[in-house]
N, C-alpha and C positions, 0 to 999 in steps of 0.2 A: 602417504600423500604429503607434499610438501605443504607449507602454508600458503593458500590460493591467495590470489589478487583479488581488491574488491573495490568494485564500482559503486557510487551509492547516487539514485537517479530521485531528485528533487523535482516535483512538478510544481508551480504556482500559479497562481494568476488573484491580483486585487489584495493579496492577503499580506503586507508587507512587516505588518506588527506581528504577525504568526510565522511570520518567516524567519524573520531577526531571532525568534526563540529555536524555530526548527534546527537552523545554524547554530545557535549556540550547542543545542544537545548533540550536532555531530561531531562538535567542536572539545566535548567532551571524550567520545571513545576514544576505547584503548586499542583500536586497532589502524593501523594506516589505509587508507580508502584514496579513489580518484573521486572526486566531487565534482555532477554534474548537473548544472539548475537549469530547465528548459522551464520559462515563463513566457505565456501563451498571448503578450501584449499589456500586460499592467500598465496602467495611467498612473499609479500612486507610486510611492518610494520604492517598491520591490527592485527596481531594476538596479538602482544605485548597493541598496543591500546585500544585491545577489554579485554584482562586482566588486565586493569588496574581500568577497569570499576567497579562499583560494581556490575558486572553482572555475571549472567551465559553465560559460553561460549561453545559453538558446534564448533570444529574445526574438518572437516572432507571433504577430497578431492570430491566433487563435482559428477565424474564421468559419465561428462553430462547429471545430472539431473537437477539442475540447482534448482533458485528459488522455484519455487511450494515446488519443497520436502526439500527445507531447511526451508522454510515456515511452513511446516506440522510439521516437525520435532522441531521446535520450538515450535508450538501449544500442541506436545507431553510434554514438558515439564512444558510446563504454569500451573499456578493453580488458575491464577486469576479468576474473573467471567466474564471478557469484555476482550476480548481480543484486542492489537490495537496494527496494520501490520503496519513498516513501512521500508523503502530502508535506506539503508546504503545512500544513497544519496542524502537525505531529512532532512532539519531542518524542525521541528516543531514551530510553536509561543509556546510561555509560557505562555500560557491559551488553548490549544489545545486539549490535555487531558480533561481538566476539563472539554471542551465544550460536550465532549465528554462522558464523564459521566453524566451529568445533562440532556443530552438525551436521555440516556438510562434510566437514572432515571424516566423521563414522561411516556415513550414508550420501554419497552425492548424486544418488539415483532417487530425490524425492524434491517436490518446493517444498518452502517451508514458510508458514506464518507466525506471526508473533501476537500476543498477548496485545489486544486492545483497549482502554481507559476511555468512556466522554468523561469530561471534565464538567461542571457548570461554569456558569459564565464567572470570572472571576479580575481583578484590579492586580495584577501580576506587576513587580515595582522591581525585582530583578530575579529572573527564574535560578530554582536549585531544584534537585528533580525529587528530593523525599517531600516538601514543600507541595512541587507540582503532584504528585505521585498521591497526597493525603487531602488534595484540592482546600491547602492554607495556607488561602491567602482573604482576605476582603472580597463579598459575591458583590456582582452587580448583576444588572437584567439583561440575559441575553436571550432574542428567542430562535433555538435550534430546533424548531419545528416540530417531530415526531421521535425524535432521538431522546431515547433511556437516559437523561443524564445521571451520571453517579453506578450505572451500572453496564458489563458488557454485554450489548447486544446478543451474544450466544448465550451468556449464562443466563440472561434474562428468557431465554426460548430453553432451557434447562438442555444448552449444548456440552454442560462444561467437560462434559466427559470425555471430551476432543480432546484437552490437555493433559488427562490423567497420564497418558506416555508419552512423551517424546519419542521414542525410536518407534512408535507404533506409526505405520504407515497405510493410511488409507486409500485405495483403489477407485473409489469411487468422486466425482470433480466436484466435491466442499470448496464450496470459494472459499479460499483466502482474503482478507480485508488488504486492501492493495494499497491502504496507505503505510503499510507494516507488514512489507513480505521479503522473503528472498528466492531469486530460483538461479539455479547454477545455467551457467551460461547453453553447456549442451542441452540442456532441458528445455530452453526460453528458443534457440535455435529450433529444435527438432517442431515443437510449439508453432511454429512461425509468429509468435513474438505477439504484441499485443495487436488488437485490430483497430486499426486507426483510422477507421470508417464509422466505429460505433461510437455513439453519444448517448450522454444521459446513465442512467441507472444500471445495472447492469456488465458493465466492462471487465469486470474481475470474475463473473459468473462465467461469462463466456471465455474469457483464457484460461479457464478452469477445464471446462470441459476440454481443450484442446491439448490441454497440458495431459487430460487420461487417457485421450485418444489417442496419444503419441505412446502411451503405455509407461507413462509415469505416476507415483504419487503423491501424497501429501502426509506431510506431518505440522503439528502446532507445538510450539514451544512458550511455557507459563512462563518460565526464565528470560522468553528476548520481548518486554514489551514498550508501550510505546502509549502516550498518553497525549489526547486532540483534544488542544487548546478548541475554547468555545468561539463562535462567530455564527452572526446571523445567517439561518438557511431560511431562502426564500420558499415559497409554496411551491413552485414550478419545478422539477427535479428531473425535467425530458419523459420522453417518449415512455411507453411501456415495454420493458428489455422483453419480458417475451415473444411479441411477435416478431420482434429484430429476428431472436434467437431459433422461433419456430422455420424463418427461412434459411437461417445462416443453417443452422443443423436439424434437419426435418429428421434426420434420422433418430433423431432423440426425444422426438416429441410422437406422441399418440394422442392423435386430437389437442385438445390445449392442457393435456398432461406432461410433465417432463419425466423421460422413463431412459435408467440406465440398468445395463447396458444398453448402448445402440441399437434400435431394431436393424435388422437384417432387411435391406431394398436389394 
């Protein structure tokens, strides 16, 4: 396989001092990328930030659709062959990418997610990523609501055995954290790409499922991560994703249980 093209799809909105780092850390890899920022209406600096990049920019008011479909609409523009999702809120390491493609290289019949960090809230005065990476720098008070700071949410729920292989591929729709994923372009196609209907909680669960149902899988890689700068989360977080989910795919649900494989209708 030759060396694939890669797209790398930036969502924002409001986060303009998380953004300036996000860009710094793409700014660091060692692979060439087409850089695409779709920001959902920002009133603060983001948009000045976001054009100063070398990137393509989507500046368009949101109108509570929220990520998914600034996500999609990013992926509309891509041309790369791999696509790789990341939060306006996330620095990446500077080999993150590449781990990323040398995976897909082996195996381009799976997504792929990367290695997640919360950070606590912290007085960052110019990012370096073993710095960002060991969270030293000066704390100040941020409140992120419900989030494990200082640990990954998976290893915190004793997932980490997720990462024990990289070529192991899983069958079954483990969201990937969609601020740190990649999925090769046939896959996101075959998919039908993210659903930019849904809001709130939820989005990466549900293009999970669609990505198995397409008859693909998953792999996590410890080696591609990716570490979210802190910022206040408010209380309010949308809807509850399952009953979106119970209608979007009933066939996955028994009663208000989620049960794979698909029941047979």
């Amino acid at each position: 396989m030759n060396h694939p093209t890669v797209s790398v799809i930036v969502v924002n909105y409001q986060r303009a001092e998380n953004l300036r780092y996000c860009l710094w850390g793409l700014a660091q890899q060692d692979v060439a990328h087409e850089l695409i920022i779709t920001d959902d209406g920002s009133t603060d600096d983001s948009l000045s930030i976001a054009q100063q990049a070398a990137a393509i920019v989507v500046w368009n008011p949101h109108q509570d659709r929220r990520t998914a479909a600034a996500r999609w609409r990013g992926a509309q523009l891509a041309t790369g062959e791999l696509l790789v999702f990341v939060d306006s809120d996330v620095v990446l390491a500077p080999w993150t990418i590449s781990r990323y493609v040398a995976a897909y290289r082996r195996n381009p019949r799976r997504a792929l997610g990367g290695y997640f960090k919360y950070l606590p809230g912290m007085m960052i005065d110019a990012p370096q990523w073993t710095r960002l990476w060991l969270a030293d720098y000066p704390r100040k008070e941020v409140n992120q609501g419900q989030i494990l700071v200082g640990r990954d949410p998976r290893e915190a729920v004793g997932q980490m055995g997720l990462f024990a292989d990289p070529e192991k591929v899983w069958p079954n729709p483990l969201s990937l954290i969609s601020a740190n994923m990649a999925i090769p372009r046939h896959i996101y196609e075959a998919s039908g790409g993210w659903d930019r209907h849904m809001v709130g909680r939820g989005q990466d669960g549900e293009f999970s499922i669609r990505i198995a149902k397409a008859g693909y899988g998953f792999s996590y890689l410890i080696d591609a991560p990716g570490v979210h700068i802190a910022h206040v989360v408010g209380p309010h977080t949308g809807p509850n994703p399952h009953e979106y989910l119970r209608k979007r795919h009933p066939d996955c649900y028994a009663g208000e249980k989620f049960v794979w494989p698909p029941r047979k209708t």
